[in-house]
Residue frames as qw, qx, qy, qz and C-alpha x, y, z in Angstrom:
[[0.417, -0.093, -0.316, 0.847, -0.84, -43.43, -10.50],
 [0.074, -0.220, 0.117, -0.966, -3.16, -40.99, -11.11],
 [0.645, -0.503, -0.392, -0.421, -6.19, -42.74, -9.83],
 [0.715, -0.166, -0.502, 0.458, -4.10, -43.35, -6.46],
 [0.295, -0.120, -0.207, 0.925, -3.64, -39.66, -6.09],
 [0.188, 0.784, 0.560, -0.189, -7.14, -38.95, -7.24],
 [0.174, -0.673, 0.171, 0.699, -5.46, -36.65, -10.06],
 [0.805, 0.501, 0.235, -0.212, -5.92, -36.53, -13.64],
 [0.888, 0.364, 0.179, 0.218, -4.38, -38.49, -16.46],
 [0.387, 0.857, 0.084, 0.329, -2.91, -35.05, -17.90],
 [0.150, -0.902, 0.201, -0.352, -1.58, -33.91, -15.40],
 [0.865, -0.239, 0.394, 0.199, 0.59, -37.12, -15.02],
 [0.773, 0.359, 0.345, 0.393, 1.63, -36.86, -18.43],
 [0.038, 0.956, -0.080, 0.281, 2.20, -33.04, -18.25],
 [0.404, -0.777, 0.482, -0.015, 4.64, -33.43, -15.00],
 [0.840, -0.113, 0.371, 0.379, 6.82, -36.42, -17.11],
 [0.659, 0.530, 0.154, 0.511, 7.12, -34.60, -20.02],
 [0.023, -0.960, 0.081, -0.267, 8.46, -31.50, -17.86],
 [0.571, -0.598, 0.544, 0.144, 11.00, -33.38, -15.82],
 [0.853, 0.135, 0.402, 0.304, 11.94, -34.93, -19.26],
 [0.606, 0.583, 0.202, 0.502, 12.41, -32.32, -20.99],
 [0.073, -0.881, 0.197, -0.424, 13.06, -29.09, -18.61],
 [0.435, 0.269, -0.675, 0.531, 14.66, -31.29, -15.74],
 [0.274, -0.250, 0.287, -0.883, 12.39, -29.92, -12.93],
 [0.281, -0.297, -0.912, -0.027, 10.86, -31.64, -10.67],
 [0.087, -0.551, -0.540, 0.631, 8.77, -28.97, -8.78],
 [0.260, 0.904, 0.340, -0.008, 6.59, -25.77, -10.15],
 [0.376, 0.346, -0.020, 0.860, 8.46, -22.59, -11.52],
 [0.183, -0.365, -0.450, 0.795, 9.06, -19.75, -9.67],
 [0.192, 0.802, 0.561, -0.073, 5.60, -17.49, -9.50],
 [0.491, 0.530, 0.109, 0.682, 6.06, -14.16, -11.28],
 [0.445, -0.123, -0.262, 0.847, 5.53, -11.15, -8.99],
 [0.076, 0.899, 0.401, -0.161, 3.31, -8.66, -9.87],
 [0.339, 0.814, 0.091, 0.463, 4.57, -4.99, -10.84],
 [0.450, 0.082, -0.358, 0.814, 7.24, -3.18, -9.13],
 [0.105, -0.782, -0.353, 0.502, 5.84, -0.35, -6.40],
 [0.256, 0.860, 0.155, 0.413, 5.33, 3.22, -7.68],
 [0.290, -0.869, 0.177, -0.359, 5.80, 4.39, -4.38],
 [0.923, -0.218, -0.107, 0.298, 9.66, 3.24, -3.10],
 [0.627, 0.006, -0.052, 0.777, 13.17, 4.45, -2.17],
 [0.177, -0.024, -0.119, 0.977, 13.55, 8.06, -2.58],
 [0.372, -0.386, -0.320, -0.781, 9.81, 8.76, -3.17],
 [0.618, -0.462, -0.631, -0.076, 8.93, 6.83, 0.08],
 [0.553, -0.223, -0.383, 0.705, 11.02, 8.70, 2.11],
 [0.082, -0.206, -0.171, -0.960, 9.30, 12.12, 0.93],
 [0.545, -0.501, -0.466, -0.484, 6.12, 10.85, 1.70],
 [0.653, -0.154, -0.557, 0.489, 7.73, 9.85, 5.23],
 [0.359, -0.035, -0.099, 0.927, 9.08, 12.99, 5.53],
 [0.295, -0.409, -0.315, -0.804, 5.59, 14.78, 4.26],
 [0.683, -0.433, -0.564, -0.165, 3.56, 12.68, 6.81],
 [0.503, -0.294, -0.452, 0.675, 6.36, 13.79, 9.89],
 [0.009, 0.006, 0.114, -0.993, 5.72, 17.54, 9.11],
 [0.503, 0.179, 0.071, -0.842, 2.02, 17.50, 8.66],
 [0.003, -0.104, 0.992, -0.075, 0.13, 14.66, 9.51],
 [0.306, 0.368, 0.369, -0.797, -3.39, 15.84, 9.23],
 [0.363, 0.227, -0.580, -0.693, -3.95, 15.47, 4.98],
 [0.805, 0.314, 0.132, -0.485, -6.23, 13.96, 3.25],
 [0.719, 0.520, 0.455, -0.075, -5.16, 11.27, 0.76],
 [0.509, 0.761, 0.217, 0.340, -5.63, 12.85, -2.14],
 [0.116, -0.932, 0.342, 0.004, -3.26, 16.20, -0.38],
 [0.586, -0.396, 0.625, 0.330, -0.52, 13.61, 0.11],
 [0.591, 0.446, 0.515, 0.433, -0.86, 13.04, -3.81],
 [0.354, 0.885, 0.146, 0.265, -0.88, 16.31, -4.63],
 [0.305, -0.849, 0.399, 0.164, 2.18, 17.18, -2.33],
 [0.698, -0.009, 0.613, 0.370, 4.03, 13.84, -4.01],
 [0.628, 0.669, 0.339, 0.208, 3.12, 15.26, -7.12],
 [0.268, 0.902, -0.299, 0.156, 5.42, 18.39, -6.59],
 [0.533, -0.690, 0.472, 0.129, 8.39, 16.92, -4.69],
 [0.659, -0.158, 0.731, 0.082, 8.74, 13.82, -6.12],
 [0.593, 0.381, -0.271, -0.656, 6.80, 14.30, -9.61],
 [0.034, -0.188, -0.949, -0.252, 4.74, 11.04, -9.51],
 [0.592, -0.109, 0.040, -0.797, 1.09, 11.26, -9.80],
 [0.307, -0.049, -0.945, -0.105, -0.51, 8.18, -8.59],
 [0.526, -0.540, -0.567, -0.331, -4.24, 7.15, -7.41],
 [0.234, -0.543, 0.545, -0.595, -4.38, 8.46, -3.55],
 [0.960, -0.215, 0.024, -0.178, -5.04, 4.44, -2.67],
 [0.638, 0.694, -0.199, 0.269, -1.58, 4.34, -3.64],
 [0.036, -0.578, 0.459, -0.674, -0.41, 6.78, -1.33],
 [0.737, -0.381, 0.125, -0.544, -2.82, 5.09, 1.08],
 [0.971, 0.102, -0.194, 0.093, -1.12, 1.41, 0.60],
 [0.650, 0.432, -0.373, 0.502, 2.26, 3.14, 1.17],
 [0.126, -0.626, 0.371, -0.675, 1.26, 4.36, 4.01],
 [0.773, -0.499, 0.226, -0.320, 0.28, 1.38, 6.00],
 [0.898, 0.146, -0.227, 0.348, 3.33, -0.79, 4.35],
 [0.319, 0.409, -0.474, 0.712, 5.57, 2.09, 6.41],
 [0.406, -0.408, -0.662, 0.480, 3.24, 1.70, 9.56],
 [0.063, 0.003, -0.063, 0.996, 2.38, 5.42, 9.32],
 [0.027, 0.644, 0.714, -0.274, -0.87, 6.97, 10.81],
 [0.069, 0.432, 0.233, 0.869, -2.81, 10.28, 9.69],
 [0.074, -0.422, -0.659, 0.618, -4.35, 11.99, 12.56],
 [0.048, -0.513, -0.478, -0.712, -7.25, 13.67, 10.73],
 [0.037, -0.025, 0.373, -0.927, -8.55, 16.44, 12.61],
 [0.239, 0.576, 0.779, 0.054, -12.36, 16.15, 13.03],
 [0.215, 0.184, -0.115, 0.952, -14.20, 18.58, 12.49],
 [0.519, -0.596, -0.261, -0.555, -17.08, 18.45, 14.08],
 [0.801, -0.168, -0.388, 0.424, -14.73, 18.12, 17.31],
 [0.577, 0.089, 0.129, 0.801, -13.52, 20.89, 16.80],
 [0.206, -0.421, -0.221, -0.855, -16.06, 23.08, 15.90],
 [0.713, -0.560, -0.402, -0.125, -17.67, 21.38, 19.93],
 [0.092, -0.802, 0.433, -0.401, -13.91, 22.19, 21.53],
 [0.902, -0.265, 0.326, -0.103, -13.68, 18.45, 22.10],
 [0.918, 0.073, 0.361, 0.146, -10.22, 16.42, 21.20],
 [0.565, 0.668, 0.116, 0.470, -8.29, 18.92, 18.93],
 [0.449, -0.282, -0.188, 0.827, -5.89, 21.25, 19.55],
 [0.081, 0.294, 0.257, 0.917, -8.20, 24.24, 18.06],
 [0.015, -0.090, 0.515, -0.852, -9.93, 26.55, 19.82],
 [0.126, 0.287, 0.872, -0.375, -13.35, 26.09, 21.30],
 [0.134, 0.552, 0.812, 0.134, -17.06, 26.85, 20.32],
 [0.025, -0.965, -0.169, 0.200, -16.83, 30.74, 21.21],
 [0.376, 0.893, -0.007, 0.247, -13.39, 31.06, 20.06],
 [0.569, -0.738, 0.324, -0.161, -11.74, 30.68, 23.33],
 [0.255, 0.548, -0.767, 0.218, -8.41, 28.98, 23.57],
 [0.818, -0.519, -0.149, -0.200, -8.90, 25.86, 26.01]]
């Protein structure tokens, strides 16, 4: 049988003795990995941080999480949770900005556009 399936020996004798003795004819279920840091009431803060002021950095979104919520957690973190809720960060440039091109701030002399 196992030369038929091009499979080794063992691994014949491994899958009888598991349906003999556990019943199971298929694999067990995989484990999972580690629960999220960032979920439920802490995701919604960050939500909520990202609607009022969408500009941060990162690392600022950690350091706002850190007071609301009190988690500290790597700003890749923050960065993961933000593309598993679809959320964008409109970083301001600044060298856009500082030309009067693309930003809402004010132009190269100072000048409102």
């Amino acid at each position: 049988m196992a030369k038929r399936f091009r499979i080794g020996r063992a691994s014949v004798y491994l899958w009888l003795k598991q349906r003999r003795e556990e019943g199971r004819d298929g694999p067990k279920k995989m484990g999972g990995g580690p629960q999220r840091v960032i979920r439920d009431a802490v995701e919604a803060a960050l939500q909520r941080l990202v609607e009022s002021d969408n500009h941060l950095t990162l690392a600022q979104y950690r350091d706002q999480l850190a007071e609301t919520a009190g988690i500290f957690v790597h700003p890749w973190t923050v960065g993961r949770a933000l593309r598993r809720l679809r959320l964008t960060r409109k970083k301001e440039d600044a060298a856009r900005c500082r030309t009067g091109r693309g930003c809402a701030c004010p132009g190269p002399a100072g000048l409102a556009r």
